[in-house]
C-alpha positions as CSV (number, residue, x, y, z in Angstrom):
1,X,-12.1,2.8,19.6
2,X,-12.0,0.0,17.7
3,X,-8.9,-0.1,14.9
4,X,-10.8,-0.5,12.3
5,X,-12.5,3.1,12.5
6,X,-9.5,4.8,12.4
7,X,-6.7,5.5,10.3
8,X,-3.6,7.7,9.9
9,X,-2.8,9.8,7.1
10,X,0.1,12.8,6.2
11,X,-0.4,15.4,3.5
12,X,3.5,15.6,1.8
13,X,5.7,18.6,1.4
14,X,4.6,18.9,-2.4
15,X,1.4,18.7,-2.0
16,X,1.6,21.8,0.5
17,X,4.0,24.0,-1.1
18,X,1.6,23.6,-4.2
19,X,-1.3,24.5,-2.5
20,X,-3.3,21.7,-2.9
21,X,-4.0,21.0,1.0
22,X,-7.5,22.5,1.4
23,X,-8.2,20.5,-2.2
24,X,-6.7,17.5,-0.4
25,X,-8.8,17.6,2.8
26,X,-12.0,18.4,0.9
27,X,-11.7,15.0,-0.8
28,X,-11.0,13.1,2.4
29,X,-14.1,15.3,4.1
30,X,-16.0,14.8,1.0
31,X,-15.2,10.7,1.3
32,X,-17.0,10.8,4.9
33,X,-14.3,10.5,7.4
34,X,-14.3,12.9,10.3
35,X,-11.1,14.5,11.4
36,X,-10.3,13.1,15.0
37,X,-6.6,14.8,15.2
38,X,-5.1,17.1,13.3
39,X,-1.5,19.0,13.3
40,X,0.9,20.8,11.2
41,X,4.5,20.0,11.6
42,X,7.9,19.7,9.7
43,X,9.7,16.1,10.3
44,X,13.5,16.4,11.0
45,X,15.6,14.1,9.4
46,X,15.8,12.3,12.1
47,X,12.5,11.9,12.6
48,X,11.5,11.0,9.0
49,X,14.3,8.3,9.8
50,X,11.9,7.0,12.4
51,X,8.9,7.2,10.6
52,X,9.8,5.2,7.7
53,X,12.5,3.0,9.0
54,X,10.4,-0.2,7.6
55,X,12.1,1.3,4.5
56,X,15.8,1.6,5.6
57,X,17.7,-1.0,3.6
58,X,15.6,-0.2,0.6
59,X,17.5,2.3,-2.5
60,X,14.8,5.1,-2.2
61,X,15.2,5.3,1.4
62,X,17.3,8.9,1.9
63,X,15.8,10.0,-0.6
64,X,12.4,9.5,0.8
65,X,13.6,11.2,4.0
66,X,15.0,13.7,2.3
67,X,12.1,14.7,0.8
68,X,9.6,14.6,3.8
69,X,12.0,16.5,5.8
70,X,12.0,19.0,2.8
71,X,8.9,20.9,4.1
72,X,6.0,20.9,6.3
73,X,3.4,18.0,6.6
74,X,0.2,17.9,7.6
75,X,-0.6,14.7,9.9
76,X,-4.1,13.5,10.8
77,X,-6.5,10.9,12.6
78,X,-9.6,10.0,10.5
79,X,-12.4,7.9,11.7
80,X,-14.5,5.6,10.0
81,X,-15.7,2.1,9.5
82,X,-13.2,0.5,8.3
83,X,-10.7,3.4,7.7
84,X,-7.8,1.8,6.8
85,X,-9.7,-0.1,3.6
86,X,-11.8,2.9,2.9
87,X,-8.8,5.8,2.8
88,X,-6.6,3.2,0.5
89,X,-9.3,3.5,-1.8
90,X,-9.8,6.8,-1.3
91,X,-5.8,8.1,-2.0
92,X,-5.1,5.3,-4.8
93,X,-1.8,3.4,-5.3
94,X,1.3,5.0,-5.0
95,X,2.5,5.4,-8.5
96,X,0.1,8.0,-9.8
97,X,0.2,7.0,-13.3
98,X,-1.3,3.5,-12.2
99,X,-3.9,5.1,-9.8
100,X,-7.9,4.7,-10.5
101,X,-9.2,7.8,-11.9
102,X,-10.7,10.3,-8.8
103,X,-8.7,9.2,-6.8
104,X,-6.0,11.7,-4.7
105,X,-3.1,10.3,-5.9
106,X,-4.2,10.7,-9.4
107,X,-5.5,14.1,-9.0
108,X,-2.7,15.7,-6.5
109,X,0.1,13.5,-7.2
110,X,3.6,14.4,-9.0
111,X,5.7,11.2,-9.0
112,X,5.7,7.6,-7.3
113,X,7.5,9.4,-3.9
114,X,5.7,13.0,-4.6
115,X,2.5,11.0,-4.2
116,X,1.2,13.7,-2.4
117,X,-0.5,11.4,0.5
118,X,0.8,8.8,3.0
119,X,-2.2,6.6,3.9
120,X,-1.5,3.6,6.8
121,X,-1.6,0.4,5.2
122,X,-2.9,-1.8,8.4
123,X,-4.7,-1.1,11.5
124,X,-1.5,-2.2,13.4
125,X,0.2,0.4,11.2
126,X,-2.6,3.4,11.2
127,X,-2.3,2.7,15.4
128,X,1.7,2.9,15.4
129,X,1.6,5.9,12.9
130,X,-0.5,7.8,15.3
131,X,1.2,7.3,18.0
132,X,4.2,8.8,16.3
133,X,2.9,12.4,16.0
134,X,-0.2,12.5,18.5
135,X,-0.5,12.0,22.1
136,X,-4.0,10.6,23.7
137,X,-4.7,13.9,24.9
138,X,-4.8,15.4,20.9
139,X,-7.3,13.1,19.8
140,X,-10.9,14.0,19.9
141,X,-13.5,11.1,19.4
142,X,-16.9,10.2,20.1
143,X,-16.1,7.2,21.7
144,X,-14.3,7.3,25.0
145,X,-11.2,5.5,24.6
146,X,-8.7,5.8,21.6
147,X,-5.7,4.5,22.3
């Protein structure tokens, strides 16, 4: 599969101890992109370490793995052309308050880090994200080769 038809996303703790998964994935089904992987899980800290060490020597950064070791996540593979530009549309920018109307961010969003969604920001990124929580063997596409 070609980078550009796929992209990586995680639904945050917030967003799924308010209940607004199903809301969440209806928008991103809604959008046109076809759910290629999909899992449930809770990051350790540890893990969340991992995840976003691009982040380490920045202030927010225990918080931020504080908070997405708080609670479960929802992680998933979406395909489509050009996923990566299409999904950043799709979720909005970061800070809710500055996020286009319809977007997910503005809708489901609490604060700048309770954004609700993680979305990758580069095919280089969407293809190390997912290879963080999925394995080539959890991914179901149409085309024969993912990763």
């Amino acid at each position: 599969m070609k980078n550009r038809e796929f992209t990586f996303t995680m639904i945050k703790p917030t967003a799924i101890r308010f209940g607004k998964l199903v809301p969440i994935l209806d928008e991103i089904n809604h959008a046109g992109f076809a759910v290629i992987a999909m899992k449930m899980t809770r990051l350790s800290k540890a893990q969340a370490e991992k995840f976003y060490a691009i982040h380490k020597e920045r202030p927010f950064f225990e918080e931020l793995v504080s908070f997405m070791s708080s609670g479960p996540v929802l992680a998933a593979v979406l395909q489509k052309e050009n996923a990566v530009q299409e999904f950043r549309k799709l979720i909005g920018n970061t800070n809710p308050q500055s996020a286009e109307e319809g977007t997910i961010r503005k809708k489901f969003a609490i604060s700048i880090q309770e954004n609700a969604i993680h979305g990758s920001d580069s095919d280089q990124n969407a293809l190390i994200e997912t290879n963080f929580f999925f394995n080539q063997f959890e991914i179901f596409s149409n085309n024969e080769s993912f990763l």
